[in-house]
mmJSON file of the N, C-alpha and C atoms, coordinates in Angstrom:
{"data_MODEL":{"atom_site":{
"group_PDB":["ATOM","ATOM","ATOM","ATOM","ATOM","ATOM","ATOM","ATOM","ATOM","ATOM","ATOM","ATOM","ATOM","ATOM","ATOM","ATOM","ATOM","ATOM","ATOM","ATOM","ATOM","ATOM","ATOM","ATOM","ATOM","ATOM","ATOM","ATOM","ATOM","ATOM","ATOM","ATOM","ATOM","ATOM","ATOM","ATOM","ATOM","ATOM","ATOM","ATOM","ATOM","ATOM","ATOM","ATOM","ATOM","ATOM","ATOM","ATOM","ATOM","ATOM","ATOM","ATOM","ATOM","ATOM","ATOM","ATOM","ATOM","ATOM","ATOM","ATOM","ATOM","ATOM","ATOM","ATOM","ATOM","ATOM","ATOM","ATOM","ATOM","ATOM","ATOM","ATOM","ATOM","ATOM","ATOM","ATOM","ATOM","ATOM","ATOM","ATOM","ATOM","ATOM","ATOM","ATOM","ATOM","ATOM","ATOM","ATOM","ATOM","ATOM","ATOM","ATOM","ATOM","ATOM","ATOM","ATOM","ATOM","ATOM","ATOM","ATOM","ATOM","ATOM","ATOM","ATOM","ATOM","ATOM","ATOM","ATOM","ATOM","ATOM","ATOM","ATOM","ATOM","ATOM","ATOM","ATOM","ATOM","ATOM","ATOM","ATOM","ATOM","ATOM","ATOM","ATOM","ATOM","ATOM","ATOM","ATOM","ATOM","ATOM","ATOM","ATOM","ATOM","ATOM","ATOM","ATOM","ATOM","ATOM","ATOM","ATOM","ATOM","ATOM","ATOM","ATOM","ATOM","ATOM","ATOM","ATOM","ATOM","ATOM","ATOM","ATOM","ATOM","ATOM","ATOM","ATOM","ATOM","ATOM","ATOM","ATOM","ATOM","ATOM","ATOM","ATOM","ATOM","ATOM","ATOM","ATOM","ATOM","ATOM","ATOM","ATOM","ATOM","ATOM","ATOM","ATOM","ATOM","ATOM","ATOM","ATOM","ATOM","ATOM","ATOM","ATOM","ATOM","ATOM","ATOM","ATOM","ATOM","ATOM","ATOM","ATOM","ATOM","ATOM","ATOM","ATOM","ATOM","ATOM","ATOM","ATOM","ATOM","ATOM","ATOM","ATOM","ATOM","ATOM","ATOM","ATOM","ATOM","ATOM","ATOM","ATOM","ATOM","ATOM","ATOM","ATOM","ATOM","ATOM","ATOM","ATOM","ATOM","ATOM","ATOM","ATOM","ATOM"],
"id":[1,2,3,4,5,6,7,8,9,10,11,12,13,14,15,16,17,18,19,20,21,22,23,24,25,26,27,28,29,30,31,32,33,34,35,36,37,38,39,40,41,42,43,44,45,46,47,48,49,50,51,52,53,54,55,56,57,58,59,60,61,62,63,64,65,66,67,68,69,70,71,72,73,74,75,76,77,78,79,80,81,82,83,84,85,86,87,88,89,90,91,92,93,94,95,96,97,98,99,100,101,102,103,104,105,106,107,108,109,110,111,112,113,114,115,116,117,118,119,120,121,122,123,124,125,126,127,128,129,130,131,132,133,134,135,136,137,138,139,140,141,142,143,144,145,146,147,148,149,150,151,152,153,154,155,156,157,158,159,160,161,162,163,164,165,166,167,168,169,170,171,172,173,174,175,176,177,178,179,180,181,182,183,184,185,186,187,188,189,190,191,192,193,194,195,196,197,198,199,200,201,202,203,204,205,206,207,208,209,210,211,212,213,214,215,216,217,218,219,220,221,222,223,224,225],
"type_symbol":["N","C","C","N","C","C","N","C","C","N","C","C","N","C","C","N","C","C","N","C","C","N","C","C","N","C","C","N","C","C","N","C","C","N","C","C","N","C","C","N","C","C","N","C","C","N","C","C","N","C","C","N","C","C","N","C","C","N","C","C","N","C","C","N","C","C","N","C","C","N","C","C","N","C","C","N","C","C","N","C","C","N","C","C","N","C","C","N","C","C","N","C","C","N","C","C","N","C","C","N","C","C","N","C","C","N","C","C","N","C","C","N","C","C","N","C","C","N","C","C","N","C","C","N","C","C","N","C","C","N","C","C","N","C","C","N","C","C","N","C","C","N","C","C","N","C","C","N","C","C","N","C","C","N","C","C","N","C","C","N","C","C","N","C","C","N","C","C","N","C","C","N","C","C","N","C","C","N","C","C","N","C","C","N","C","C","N","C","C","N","C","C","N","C","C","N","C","C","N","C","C","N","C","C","N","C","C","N","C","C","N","C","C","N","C","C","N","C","C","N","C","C","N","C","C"],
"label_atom_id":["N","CA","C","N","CA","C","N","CA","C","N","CA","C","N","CA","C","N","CA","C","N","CA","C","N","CA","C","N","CA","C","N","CA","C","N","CA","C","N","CA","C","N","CA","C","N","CA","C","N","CA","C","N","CA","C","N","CA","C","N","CA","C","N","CA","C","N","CA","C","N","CA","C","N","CA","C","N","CA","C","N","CA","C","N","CA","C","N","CA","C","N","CA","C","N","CA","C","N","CA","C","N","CA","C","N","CA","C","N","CA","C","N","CA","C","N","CA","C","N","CA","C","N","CA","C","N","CA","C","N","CA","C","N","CA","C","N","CA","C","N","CA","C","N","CA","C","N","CA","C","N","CA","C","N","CA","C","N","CA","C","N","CA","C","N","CA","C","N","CA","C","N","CA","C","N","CA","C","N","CA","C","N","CA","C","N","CA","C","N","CA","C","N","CA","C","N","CA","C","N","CA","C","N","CA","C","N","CA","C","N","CA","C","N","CA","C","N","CA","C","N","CA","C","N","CA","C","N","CA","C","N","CA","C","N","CA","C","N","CA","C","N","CA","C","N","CA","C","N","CA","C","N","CA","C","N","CA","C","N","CA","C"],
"label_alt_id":[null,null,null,null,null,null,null,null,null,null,null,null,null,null,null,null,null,null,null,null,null,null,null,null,null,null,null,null,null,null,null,null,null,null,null,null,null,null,null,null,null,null,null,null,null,null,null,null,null,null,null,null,null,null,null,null,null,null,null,null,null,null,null,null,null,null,null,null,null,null,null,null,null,null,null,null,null,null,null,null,null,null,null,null,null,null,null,null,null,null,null,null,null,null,null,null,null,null,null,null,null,null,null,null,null,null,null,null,null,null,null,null,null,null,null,null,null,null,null,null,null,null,null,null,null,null,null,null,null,null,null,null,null,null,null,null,null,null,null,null,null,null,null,null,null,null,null,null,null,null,null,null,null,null,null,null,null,null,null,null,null,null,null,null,null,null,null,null,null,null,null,null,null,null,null,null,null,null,null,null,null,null,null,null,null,null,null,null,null,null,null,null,null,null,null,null,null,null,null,null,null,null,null,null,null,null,null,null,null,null,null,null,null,null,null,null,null,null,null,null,null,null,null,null,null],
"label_comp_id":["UNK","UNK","UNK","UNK","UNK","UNK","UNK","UNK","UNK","UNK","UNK","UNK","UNK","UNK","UNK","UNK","UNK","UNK","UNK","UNK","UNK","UNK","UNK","UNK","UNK","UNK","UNK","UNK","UNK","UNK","UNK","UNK","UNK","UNK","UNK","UNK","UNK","UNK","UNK","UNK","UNK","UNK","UNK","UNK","UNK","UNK","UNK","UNK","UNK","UNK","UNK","UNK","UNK","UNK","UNK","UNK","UNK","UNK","UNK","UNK","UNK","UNK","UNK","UNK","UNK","UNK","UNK","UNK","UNK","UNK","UNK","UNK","UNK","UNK","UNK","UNK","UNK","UNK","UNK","UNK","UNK","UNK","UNK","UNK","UNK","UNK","UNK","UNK","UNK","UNK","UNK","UNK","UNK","UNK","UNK","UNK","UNK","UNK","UNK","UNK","UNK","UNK","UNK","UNK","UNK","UNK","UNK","UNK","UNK","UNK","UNK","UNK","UNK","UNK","UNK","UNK","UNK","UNK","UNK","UNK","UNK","UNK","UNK","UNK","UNK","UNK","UNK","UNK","UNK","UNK","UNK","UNK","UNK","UNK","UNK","UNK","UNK","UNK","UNK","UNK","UNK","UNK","UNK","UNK","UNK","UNK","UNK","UNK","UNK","UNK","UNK","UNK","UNK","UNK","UNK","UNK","UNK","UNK","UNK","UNK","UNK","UNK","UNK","UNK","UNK","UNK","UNK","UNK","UNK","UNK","UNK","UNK","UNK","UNK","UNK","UNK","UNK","UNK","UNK","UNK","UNK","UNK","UNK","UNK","UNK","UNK","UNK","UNK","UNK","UNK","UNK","UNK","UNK","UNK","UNK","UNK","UNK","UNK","UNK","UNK","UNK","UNK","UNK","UNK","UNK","UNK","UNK","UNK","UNK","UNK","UNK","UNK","UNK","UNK","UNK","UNK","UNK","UNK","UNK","UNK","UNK","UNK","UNK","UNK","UNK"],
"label_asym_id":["A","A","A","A","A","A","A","A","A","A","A","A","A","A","A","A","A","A","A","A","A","A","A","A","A","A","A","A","A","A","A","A","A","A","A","A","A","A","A","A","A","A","A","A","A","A","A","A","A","A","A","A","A","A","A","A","A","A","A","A","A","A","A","A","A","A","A","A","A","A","A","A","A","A","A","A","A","A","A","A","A","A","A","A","A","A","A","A","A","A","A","A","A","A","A","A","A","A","A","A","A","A","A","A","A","A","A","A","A","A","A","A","A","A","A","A","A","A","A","A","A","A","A","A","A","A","A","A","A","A","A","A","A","A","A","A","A","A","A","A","A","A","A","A","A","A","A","A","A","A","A","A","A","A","A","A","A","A","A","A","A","A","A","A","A","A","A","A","A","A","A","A","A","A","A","A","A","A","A","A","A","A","A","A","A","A","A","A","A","A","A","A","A","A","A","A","A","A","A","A","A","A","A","A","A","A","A","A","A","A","A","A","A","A","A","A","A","A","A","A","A","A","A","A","A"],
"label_entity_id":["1","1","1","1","1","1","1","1","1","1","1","1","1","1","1","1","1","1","1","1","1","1","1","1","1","1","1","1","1","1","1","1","1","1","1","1","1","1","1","1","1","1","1","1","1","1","1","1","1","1","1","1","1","1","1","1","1","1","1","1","1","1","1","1","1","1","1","1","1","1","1","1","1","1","1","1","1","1","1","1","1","1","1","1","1","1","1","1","1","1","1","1","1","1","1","1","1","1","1","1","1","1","1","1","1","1","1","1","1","1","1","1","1","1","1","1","1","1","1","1","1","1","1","1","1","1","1","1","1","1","1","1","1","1","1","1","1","1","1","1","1","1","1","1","1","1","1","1","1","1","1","1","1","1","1","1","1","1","1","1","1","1","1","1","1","1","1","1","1","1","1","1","1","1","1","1","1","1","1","1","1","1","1","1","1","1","1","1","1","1","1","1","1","1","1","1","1","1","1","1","1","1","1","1","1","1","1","1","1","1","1","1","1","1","1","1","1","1","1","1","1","1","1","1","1"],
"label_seq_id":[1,1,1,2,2,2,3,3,3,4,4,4,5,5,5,6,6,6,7,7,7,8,8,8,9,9,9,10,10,10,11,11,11,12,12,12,13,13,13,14,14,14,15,15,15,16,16,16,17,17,17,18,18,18,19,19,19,20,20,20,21,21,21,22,22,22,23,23,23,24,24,24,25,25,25,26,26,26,27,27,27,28,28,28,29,29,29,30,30,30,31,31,31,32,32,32,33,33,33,34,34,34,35,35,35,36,36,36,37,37,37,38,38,38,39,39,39,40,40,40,41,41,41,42,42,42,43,43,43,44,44,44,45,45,45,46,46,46,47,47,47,48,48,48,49,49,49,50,50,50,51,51,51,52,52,52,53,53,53,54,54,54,55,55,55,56,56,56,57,57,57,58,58,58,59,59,59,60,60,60,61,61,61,62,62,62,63,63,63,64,64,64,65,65,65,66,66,66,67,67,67,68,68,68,69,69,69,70,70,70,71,71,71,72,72,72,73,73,73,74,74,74,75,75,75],
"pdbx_PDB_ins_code":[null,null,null,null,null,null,null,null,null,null,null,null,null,null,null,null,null,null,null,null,null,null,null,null,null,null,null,null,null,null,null,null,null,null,null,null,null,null,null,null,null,null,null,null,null,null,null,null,null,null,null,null,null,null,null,null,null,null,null,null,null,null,null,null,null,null,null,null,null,null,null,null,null,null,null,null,null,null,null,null,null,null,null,null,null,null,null,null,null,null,null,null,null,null,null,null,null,null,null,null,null,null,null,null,null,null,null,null,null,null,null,null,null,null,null,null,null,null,null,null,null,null,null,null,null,null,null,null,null,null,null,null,null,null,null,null,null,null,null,null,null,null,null,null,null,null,null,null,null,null,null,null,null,null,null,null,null,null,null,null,null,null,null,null,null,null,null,null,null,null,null,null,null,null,null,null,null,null,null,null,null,null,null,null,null,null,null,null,null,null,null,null,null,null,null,null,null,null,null,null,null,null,null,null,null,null,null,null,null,null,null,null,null,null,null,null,null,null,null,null,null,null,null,null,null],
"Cartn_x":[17.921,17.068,16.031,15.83,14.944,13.679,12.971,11.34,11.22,9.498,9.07,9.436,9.316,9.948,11.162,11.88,13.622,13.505,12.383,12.029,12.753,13.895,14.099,13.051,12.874,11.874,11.845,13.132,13.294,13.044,12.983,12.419,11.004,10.101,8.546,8.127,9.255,8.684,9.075,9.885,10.42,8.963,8.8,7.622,7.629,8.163,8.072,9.264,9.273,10.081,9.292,9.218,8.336,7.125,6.157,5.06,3.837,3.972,2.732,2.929,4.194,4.406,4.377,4.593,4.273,2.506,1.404,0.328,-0.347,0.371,0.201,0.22,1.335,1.466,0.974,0.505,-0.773,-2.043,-2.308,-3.815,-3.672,-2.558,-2.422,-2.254,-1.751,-2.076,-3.082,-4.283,-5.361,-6.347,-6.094,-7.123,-6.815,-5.429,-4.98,-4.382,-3.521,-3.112,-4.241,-5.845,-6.396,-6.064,-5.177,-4.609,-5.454,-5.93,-6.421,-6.001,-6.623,-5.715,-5.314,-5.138,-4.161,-3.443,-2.865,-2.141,-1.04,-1.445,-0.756,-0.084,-1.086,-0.277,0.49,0.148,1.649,3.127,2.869,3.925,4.354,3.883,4.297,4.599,4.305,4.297,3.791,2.314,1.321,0.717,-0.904,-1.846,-2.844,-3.748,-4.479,-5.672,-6.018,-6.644,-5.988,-4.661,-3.822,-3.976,-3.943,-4.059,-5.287,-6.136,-7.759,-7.659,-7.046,-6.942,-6.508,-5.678,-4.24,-5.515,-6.048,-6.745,-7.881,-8.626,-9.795,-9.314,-7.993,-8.286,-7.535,-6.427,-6.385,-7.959,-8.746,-9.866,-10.619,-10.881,-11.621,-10.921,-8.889,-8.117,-8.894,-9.155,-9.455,-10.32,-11.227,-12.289,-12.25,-12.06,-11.5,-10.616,-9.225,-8.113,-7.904,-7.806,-7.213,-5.964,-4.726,-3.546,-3.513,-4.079,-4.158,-4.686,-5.739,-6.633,-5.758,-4.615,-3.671,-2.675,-1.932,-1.294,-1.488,-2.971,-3.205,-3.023,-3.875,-3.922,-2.502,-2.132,-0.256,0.406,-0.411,0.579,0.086],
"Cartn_y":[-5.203,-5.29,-4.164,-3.049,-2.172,-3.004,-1.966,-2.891,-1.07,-1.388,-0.465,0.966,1.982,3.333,3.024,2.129,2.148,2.348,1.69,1.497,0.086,0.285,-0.924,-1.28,-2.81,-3.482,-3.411,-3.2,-2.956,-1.689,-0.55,0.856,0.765,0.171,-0.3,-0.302,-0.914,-1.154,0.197,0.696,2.07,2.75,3.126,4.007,5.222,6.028,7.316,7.517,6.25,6.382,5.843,6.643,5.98,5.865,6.75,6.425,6.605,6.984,7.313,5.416,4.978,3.75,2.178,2.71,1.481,1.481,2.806,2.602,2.206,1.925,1.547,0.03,-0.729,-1.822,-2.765,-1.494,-2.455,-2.244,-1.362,-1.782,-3.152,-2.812,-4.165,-5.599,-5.582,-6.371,-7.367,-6.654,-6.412,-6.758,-6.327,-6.246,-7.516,-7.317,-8.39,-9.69,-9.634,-10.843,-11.739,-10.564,-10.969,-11.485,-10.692,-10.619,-10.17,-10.482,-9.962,-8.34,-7.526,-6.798,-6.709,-7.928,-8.361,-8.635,-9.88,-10.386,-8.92,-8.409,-6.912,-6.649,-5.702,-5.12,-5.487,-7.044,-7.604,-7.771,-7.643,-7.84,-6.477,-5.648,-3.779,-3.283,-3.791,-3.267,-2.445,-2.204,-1.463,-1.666,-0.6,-1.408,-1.419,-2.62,-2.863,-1.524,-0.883,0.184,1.193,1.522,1.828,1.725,0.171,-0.351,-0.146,-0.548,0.267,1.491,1.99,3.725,4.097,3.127,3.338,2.278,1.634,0.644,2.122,2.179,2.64,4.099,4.63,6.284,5.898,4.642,4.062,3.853,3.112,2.807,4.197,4.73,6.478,7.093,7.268,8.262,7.392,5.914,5.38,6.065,5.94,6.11,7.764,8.788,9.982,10.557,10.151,10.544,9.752,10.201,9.732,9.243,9.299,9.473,7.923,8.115,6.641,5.672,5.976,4.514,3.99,5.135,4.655,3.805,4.33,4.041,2.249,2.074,0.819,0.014,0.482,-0.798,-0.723,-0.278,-0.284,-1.727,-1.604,-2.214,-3.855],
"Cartn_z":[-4.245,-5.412,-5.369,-6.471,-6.906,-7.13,-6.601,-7.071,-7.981,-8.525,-9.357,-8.41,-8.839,-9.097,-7.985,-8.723,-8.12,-6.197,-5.82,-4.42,-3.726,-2.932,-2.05,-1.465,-1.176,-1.063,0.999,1.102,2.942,3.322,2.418,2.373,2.578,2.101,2.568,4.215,4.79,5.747,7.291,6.464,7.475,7.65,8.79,9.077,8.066,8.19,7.357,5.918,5.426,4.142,3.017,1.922,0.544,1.148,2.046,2.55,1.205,0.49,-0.842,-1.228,-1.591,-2.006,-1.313,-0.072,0.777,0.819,0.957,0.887,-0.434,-1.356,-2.558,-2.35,-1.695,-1.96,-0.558,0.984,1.509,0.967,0.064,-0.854,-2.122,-2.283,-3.533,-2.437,-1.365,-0.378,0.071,-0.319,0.523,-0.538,-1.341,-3.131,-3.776,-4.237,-5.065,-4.468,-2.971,-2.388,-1.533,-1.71,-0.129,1.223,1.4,2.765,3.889,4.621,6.277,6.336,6.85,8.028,8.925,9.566,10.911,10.268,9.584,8.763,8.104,7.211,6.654,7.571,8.811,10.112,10.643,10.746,11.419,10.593,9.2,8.402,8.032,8.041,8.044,9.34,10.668,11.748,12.308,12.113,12.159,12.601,13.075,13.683,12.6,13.018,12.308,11.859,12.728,12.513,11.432,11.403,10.242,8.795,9.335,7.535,7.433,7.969,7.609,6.788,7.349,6.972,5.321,5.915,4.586,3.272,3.661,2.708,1.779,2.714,2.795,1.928,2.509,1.582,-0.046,-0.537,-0.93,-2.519,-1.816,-2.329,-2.626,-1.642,-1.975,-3.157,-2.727,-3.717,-4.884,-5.755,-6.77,-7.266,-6.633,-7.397,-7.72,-7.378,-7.935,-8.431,-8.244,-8.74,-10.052,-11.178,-12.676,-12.525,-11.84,-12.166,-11.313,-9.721,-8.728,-9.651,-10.384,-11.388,-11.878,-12.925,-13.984,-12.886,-12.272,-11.509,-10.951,-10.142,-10.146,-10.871,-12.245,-13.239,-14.139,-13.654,-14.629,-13.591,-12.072,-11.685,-11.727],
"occupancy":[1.0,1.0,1.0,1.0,1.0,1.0,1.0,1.0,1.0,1.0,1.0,1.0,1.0,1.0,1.0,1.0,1.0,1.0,1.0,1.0,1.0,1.0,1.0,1.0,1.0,1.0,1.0,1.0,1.0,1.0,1.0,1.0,1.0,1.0,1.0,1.0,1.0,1.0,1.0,1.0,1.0,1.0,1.0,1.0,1.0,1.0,1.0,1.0,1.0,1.0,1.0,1.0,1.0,1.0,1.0,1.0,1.0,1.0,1.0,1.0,1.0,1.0,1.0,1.0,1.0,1.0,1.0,1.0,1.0,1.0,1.0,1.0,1.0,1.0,1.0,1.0,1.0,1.0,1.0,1.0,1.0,1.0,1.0,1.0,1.0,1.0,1.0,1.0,1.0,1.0,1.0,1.0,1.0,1.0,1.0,1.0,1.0,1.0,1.0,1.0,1.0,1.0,1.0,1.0,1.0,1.0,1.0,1.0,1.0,1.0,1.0,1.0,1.0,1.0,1.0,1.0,1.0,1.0,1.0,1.0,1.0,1.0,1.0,1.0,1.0,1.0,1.0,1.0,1.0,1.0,1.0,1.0,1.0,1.0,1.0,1.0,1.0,1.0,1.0,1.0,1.0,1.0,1.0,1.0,1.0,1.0,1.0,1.0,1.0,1.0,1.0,1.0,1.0,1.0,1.0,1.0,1.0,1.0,1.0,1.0,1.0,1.0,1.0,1.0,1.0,1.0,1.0,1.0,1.0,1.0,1.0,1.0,1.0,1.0,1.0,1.0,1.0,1.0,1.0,1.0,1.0,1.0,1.0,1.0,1.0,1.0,1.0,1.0,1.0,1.0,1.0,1.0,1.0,1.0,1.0,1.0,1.0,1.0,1.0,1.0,1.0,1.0,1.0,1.0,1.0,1.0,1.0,1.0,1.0,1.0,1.0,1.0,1.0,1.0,1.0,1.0,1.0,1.0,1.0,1.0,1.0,1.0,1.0,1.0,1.0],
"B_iso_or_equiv":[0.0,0.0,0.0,0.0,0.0,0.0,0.0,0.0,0.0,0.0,0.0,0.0,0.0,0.0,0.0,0.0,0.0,0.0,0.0,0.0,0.0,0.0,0.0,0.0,0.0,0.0,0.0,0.0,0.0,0.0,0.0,0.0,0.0,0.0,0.0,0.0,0.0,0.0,0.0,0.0,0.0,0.0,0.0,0.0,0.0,0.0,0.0,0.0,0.0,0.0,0.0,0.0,0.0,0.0,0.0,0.0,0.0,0.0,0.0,0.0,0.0,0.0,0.0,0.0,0.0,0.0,0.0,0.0,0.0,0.0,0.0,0.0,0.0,0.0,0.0,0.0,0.0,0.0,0.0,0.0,0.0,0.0,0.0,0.0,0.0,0.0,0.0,0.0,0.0,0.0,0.0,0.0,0.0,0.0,0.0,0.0,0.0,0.0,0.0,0.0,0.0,0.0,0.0,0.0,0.0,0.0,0.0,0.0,0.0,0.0,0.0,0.0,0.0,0.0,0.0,0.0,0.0,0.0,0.0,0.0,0.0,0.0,0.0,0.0,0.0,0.0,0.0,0.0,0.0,0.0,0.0,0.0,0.0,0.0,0.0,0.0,0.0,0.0,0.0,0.0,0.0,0.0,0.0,0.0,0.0,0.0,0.0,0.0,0.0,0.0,0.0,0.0,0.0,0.0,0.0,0.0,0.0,0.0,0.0,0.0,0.0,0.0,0.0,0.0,0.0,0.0,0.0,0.0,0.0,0.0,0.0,0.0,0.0,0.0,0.0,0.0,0.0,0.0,0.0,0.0,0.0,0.0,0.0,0.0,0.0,0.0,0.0,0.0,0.0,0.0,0.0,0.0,0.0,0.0,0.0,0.0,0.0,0.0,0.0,0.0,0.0,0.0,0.0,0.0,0.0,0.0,0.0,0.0,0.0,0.0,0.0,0.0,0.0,0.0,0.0,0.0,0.0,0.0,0.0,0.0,0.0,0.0,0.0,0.0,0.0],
"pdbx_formal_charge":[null,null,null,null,null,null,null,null,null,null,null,null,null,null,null,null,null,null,null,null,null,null,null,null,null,null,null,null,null,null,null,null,null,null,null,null,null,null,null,null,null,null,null,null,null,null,null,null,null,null,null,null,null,null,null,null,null,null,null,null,null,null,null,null,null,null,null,null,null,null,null,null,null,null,null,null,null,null,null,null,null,null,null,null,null,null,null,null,null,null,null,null,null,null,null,null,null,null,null,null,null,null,null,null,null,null,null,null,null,null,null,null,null,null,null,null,null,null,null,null,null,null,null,null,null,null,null,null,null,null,null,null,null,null,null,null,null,null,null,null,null,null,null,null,null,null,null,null,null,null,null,null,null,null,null,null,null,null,null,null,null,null,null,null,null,null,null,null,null,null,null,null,null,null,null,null,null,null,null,null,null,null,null,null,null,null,null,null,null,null,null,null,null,null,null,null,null,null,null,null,null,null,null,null,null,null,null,null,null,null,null,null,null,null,null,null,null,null,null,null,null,null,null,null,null],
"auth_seq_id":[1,1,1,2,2,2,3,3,3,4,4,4,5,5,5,6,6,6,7,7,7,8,8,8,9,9,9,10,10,10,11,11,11,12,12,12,13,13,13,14,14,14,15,15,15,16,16,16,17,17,17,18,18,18,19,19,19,20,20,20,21,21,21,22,22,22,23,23,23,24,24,24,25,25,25,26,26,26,27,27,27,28,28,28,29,29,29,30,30,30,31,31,31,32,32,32,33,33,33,34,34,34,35,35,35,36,36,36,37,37,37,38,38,38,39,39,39,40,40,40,41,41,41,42,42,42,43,43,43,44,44,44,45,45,45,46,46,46,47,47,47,48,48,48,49,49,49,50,50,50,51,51,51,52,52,52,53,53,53,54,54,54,55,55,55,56,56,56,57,57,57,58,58,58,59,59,59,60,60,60,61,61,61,62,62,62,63,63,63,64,64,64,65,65,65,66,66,66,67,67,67,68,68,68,69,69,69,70,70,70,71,71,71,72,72,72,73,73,73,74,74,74,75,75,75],
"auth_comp_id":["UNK","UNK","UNK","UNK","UNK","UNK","UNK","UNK","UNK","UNK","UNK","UNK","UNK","UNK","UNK","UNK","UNK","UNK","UNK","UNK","UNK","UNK","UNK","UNK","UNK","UNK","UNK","UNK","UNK","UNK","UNK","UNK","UNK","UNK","UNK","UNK","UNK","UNK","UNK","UNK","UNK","UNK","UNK","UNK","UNK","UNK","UNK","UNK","UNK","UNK","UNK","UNK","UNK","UNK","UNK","UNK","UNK","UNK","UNK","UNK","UNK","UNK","UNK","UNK","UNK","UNK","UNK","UNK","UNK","UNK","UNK","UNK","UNK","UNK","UNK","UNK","UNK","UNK","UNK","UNK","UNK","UNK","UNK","UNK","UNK","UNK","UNK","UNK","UNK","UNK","UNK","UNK","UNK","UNK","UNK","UNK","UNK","UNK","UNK","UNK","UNK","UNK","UNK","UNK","UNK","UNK","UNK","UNK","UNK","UNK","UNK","UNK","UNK","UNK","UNK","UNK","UNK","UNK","UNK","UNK","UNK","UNK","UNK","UNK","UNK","UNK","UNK","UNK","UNK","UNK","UNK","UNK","UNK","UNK","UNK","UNK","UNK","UNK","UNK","UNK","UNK","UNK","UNK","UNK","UNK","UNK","UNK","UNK","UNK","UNK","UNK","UNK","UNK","UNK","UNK","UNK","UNK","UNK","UNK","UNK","UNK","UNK","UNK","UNK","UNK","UNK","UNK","UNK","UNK","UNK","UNK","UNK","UNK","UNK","UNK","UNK","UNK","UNK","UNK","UNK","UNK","UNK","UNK","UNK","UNK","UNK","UNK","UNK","UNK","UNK","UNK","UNK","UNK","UNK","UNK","UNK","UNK","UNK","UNK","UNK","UNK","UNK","UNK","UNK","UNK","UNK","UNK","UNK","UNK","UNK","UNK","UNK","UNK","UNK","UNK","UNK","UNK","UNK","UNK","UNK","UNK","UNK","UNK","UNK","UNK"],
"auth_asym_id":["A","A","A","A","A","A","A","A","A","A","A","A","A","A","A","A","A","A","A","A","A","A","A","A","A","A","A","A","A","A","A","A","A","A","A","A","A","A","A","A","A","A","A","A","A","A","A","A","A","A","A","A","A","A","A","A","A","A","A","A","A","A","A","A","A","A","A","A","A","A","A","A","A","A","A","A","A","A","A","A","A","A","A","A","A","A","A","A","A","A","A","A","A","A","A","A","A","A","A","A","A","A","A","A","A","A","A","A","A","A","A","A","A","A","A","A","A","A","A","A","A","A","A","A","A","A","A","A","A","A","A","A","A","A","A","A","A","A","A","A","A","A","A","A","A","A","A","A","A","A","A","A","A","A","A","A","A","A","A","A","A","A","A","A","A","A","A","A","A","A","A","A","A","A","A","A","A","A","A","A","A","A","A","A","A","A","A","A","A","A","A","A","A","A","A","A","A","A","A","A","A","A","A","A","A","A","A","A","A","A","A","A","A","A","A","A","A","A","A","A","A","A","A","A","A"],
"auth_atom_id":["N","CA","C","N","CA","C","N","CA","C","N","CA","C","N","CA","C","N","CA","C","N","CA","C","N","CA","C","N","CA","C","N","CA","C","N","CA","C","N","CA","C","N","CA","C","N","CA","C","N","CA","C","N","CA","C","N","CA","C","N","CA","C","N","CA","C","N","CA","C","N","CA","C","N","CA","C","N","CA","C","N","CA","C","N","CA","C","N","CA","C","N","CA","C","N","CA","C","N","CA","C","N","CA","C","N","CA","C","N","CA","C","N","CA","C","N","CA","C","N","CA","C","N","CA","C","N","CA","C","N","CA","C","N","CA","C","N","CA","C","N","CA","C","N","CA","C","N","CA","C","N","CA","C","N","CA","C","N","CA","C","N","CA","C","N","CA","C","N","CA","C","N","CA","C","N","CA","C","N","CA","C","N","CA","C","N","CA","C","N","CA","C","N","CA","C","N","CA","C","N","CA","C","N","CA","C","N","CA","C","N","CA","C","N","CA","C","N","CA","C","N","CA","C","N","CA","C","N","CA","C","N","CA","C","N","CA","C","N","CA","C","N","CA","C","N","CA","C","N","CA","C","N","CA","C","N","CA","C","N","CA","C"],
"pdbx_PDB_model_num":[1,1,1,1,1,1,1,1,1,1,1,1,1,1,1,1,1,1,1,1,1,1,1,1,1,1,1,1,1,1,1,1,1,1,1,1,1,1,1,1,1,1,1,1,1,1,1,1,1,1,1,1,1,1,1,1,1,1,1,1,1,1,1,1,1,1,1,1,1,1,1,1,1,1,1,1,1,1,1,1,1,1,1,1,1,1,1,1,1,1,1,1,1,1,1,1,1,1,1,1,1,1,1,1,1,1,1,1,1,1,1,1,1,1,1,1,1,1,1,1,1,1,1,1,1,1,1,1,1,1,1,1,1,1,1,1,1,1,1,1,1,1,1,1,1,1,1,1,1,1,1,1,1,1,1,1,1,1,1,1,1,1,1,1,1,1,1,1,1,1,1,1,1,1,1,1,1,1,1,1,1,1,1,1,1,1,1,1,1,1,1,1,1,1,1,1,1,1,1,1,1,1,1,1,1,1,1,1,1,1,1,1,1,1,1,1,1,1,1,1,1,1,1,1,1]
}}}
């Protein structure tokens, strides 16, 4: 099953595959599921310090990038 931009949903969790899109969907994680970041990390296979990362530049790209805003609120 395709999720949005024709992304397998088991492609997410590969370390270095669809990486712009998997950090898309541990910020929607995190924002919209209120998920932990232990919780996330352990379900991406990451460390928690990671998803920090991935959260945090996530939240920064927002608030400056036009295209990330659209992008969010489309989803």
């Amino acid at each position: 099953m395709k999720i949005f931009y024709g992304i397998d949903p088991a492609d997410l969790y590969r370390p270095r595959a669809n990486r712009a899109a998997r950090d898309i969907v541990i910020y929607l994680c995190r924002q919209l599921g209120g998920y932990d970041l232990k919780t996330i990390a352990r379900q991406f296979k990451m460390s928690y310090t990671r998803v920090s990362q991935i959260v945090g530049k996530i939240s920064a790209g927002a608030k400056s990038d036009k295209d990330l805003q659209e992008l969010l609120r489309s989803l």
